[in-house]
C-alpha positions in Angstrom: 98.2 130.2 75.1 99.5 127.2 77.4 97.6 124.1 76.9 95.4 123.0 80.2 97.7 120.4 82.4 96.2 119.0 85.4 98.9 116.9 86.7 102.8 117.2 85.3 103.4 113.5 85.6 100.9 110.7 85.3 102.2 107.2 86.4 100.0 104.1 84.9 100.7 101.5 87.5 101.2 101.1 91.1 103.2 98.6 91.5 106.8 98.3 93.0 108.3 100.4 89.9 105.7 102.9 89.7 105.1 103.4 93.5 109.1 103.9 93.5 109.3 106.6 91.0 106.1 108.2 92.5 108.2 108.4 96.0 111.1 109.4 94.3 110.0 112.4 92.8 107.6 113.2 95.4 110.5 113.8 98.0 113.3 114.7 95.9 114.4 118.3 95.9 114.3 119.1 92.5 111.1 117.4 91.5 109.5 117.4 94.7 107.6 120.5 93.0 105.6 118.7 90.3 102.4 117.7 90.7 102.0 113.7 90.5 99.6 111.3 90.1 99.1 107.3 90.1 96.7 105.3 88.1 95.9 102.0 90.1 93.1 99.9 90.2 93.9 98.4 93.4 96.8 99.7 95.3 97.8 97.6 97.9 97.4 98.5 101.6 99.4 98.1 104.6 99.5 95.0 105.8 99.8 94.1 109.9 103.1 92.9 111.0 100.8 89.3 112.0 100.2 89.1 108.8 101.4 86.0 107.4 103.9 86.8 104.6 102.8 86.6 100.7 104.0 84.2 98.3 106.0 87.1 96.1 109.4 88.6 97.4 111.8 89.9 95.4 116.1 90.0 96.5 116.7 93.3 96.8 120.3 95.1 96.1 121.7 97.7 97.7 121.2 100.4 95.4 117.2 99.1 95.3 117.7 99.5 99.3 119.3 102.7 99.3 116.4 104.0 97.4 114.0 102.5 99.3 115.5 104.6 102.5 115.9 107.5 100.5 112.2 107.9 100.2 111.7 107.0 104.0 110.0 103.8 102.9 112.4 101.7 104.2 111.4 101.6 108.2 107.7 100.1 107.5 108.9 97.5 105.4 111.4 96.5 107.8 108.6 96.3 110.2 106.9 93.5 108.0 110.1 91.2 108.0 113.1 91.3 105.9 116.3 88.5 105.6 119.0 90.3 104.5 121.6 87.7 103.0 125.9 87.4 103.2 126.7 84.4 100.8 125.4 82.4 97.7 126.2 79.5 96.7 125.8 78.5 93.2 126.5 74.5 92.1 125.5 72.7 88.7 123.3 69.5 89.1 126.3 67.6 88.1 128.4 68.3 91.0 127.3 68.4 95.1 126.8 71.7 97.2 130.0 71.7 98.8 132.2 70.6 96.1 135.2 72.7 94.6 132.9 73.2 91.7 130.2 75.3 93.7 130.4 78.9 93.4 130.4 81.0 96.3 129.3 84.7 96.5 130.5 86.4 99.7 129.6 90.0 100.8 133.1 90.1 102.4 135.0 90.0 99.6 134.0 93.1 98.5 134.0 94.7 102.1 130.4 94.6 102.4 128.4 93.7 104.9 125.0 92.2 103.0 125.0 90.8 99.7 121.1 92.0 99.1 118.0 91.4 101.0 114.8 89.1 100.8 111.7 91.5 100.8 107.7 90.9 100.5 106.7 92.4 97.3 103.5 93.5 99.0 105.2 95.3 102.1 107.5 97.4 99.3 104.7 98.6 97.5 102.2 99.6 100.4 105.5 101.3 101.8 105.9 103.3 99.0 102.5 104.3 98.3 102.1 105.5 101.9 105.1 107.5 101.6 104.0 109.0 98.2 100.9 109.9 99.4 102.2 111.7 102.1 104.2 113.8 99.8 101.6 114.9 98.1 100.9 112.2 95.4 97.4 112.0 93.8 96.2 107.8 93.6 93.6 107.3 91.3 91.9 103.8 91.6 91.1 103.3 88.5 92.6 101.8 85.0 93.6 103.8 81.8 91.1 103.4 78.9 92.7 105.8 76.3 95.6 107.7 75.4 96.7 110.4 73.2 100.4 112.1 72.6 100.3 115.2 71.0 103.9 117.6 71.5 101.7 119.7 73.6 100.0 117.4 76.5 100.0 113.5 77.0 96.0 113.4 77.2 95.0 110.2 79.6 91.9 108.7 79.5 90.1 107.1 82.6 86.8 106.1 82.6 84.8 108.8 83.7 87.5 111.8 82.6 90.5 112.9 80.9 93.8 114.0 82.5 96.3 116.4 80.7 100.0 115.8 81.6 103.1 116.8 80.7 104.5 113.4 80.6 102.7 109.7 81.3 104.9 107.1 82.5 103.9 103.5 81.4 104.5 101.2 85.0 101.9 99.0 84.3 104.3 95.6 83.8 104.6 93.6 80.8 101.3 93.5 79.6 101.6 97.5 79.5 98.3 99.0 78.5 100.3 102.1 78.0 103.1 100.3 75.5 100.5 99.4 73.5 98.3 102.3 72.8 101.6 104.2 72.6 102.8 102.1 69.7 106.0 100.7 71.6 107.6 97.6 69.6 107.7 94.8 72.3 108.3 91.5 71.4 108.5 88.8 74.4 109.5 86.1 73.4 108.4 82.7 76.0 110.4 80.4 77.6 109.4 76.7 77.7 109.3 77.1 81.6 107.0 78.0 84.1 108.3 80.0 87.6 106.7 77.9 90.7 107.0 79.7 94.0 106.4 78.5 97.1 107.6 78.5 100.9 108.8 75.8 103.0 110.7 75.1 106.4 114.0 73.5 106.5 115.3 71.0 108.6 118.3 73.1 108.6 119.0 76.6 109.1 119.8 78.5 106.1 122.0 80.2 107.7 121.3 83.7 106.3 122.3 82.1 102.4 120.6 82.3 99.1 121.5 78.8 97.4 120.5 78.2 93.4 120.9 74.8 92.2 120.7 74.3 88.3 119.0 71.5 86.9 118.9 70.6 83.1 115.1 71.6 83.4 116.0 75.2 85.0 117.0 76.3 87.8 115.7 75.9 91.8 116.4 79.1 93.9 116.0 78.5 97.9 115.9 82.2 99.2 116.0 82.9 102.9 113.1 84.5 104.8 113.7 86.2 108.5 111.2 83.7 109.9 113.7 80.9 109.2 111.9 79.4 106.3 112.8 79.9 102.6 111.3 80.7 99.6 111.2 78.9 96.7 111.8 80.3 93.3 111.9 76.7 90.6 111.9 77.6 86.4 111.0 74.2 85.5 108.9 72.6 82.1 105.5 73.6 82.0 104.8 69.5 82.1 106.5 69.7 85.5 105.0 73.1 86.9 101.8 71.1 86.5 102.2 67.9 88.1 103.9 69.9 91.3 101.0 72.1 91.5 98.6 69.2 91.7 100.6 66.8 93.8 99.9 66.4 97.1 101.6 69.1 99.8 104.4 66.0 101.5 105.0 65.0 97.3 105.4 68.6 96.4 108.1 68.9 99.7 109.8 65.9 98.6 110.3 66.9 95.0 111.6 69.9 96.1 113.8 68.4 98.6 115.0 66.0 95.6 115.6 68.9 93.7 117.7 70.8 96.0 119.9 68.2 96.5 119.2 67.9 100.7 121.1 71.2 101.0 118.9 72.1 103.9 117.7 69.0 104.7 114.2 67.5 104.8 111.8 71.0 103.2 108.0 71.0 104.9 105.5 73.2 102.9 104.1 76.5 104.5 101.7 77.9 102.2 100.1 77.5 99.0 101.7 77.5 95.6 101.9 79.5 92.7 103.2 79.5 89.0 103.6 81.9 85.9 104.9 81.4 82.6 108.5 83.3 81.6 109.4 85.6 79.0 112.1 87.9 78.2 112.1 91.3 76.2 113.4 95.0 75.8 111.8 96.9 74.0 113.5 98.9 71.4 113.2 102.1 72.8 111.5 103.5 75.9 110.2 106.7 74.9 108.0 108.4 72.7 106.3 111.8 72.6 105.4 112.6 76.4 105.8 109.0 76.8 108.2 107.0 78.8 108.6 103.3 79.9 109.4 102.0 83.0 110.4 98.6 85.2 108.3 95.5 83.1 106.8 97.4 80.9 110.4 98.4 79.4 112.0 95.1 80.0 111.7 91.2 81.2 114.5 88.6 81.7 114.5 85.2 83.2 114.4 85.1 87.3 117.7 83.3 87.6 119.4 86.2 89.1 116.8 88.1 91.0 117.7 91.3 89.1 113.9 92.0 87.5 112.8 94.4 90.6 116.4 96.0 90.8 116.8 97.0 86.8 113.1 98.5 87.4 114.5 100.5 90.3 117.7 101.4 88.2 115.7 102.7 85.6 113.7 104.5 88.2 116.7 106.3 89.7 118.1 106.9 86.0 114.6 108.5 84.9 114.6 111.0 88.5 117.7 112.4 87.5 116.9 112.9 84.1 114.0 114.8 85.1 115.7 116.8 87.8 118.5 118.1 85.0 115.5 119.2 83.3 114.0 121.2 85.4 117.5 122.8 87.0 118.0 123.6 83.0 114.6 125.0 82.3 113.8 122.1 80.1 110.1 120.8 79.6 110.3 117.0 80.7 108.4 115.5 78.0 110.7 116.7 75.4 112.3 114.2 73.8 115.7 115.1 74.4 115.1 114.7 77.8 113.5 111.1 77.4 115.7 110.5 74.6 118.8 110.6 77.1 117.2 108.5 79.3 115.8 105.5 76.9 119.4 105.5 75.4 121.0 104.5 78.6 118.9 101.9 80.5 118.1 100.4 77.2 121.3 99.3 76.8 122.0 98.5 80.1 118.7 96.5 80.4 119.7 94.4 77.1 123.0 93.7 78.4 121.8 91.9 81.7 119.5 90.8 79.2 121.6 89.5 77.0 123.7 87.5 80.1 120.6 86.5 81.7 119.2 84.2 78.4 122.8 83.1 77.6 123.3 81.6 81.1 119.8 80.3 80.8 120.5 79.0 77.5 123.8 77.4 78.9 122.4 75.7 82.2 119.7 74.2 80.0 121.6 73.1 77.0 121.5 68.7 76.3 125.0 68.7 75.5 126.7 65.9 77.4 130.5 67.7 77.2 128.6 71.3 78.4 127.7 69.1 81.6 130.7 69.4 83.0 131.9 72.5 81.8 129.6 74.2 83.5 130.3 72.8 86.5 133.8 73.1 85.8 133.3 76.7 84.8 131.2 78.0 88.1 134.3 76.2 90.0 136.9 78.5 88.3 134.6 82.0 88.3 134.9 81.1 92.1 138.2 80.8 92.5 138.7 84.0 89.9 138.8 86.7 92.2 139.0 89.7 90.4 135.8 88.4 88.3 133.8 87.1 91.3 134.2 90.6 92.5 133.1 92.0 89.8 129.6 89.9 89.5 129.2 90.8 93.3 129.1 94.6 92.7 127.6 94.5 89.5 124.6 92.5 91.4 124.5 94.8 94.0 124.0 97.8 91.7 127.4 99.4 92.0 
């Protein structure tokens, strides 16, 4: 006798990641089928297009994008606000903006016209969550309490009932509830910086540009927003992340001013300001019994290159078609074949960007007074490398 299953998949976490893969399978032909349900707390609404825009956005590539329209999401975001954004420029503290030594990433060299997008965290997930609902996704505002994986059912326990699934999907970031009762070996290991966001309006116009300075502390990302403002993404020392949280708001905009190097002139603050501490981890594999890992809760690297969101929605993507080969073969998509095939490949994806993520953090912030210039020297020659720089371009934009 089959065992009791009330919902096929279970997703713990509501968040970008999990509201993707919720959509995803919700309107995809070949999962559309299973029944699907969200554990959240508190999912996050739909937000007026008055609103004023949150602190969190995340640089979206195209493959995130492409998602994002494949699931029909992609029109009320839009409606919120987005920047979508044709050059970077990259420079070392030890050399000036527009020097031979800055690199420059432009869309057109790879025949494309965007090289990603500037996006409200909060407008992606309301967008999906709408869009899952209407396909039939079941949200449950509540938290996990309990779990247990037996080769029968994934048995999930909430606080006033139990929920039998063929598979549970852990979404629930880096401090994954699910990871842990699961028994998933994660091991984060901190930076000694702290991620200070903010935005702020420039005397210039950005100019539709995403600029990153790096400075022996970390490194200062100015990102642009439609409204003509930017926002601020700075990894600096948790000494530092302190004293520009309590400064005053015309300090804080001159630091940051200082910091950038003028590139857009005088910076005015907008809003309030925010900080977290960084970590980086993968974990060393991503499934278990009925189990599965997704976005944060799989992985973490260092903000540097904007590519936290977009590995989650890679891993997303990878994790759909796993499940849609299943059931064209017959498979049951908790077997661990099926999850087996997918941990083995965006593991090792996810520790290779990784990997390259804490090296060039590790570089950038190295003492060494002959590394100074190298790496300034170095970003001067990846730019005039073509074959290379076009290769980083694609590889950013999920291709």
């Amino acid at each position: 006798m089959s065992p009791r299953i009330d919902f096929d998949v279970v997703i713990v976490g509501g968040g970008m990641v999990g509201a993707a893969l919720a959509a995803c399978l919700a309107t995809r032909q070949q999962t559309r089928a299973l029944k699907v349900a969200i554990l959240e707390p508190a999912p996050v609404a739909p937000r007026a297009s008055s609103e004023a825009l949150d602190l969190r956005v995340s640089a979206l590539s195209r493959a995130s994008v492409t998602l994002l329209r494949e699931v029909a999401a992609w029109p009320a975001i839009e409606a919120r606000g987005v920047c979508a954004y044709d050059r970077m420029l990259v420079w070392d503290a030890a050399s000036a903006p527009d020097s031979a030594q800055t690199l420059v990433f432009d869309a057109a060299e790879i025949g494309e016209a965007t090289l990603g997008t500037i996006v409200e965290n909060q407008s992606i997930v309301a967008a999906l969550l709408t869009q899952a609902q209407r396909a039939g996704v079941t949200v449950f505002r509540t938290a996990i309490t309990g779990l247990a994986l037996t080769p029968d059912a994934a048995v999930v326990t909430l606080p006033d009932r139990e929920l039998r699934t063929r598979l549970v999907v852990a979404a629930d970031g880096a401090h994954s509830t699910v990871a842990t009762l699961a028994g998933f070996d994660r091991t984060p290991q901190d930076y000694p910086q702290q991620a200070l966001i903010a935005h702020l309006a420039s005397e210039r116009w950005h100019g539709g540009a995403a600029r990153q300075r790096f400075l022996p502390t970390g490194p200062l990302a100015l990102l642009p927003l439609a409204d003509g403002r930017v926002s601020l993404v700075w990894s600096t020392t948790p000494e530092r992340a302190v004293e520009l949280l309590g400064c005053g708001d015309e300090a804080f905009a001159d630091a940051v001013t200082e910091a950038s190097d003028g590139v857009l002139g005088r910076l005015t603050l907008t809003t309030a300001r925010a900080a977290w501490g960084l970590r980086h981890f993968n974990a060393k594999r991503y499934a278990a019994t009925r189990c599965v890992l997704v976005g944060d809760a799989a992985h973490l690297v260092h903000p540097l290159a904007g590519q936290g969101v977009n590995q989650g929605f890679l891993d997303v993507l990878a994790l759909a078609d796993e499940l849609s080969r299943a059931l064209t073969h017959g498979e049951d998509i908790g077997d661990p074949g099926v999850l087996g095939r997918y941990s083995r490949a965006r593991s090792t994806e996810n520790a290779l960007v990784g990997v390259t993520l804490d090296g060039l953090y590790r570089l950038f912030t190295a003492d060494a007074a002959w590394l100074k210039s190298a790496r300034a020297q170095g970003l001067g020659l990846v730019d005039r490398l073509g074959p290379i720089k076009r290769w980083l371009i694609a590889a950013a934009q999920g291709r």
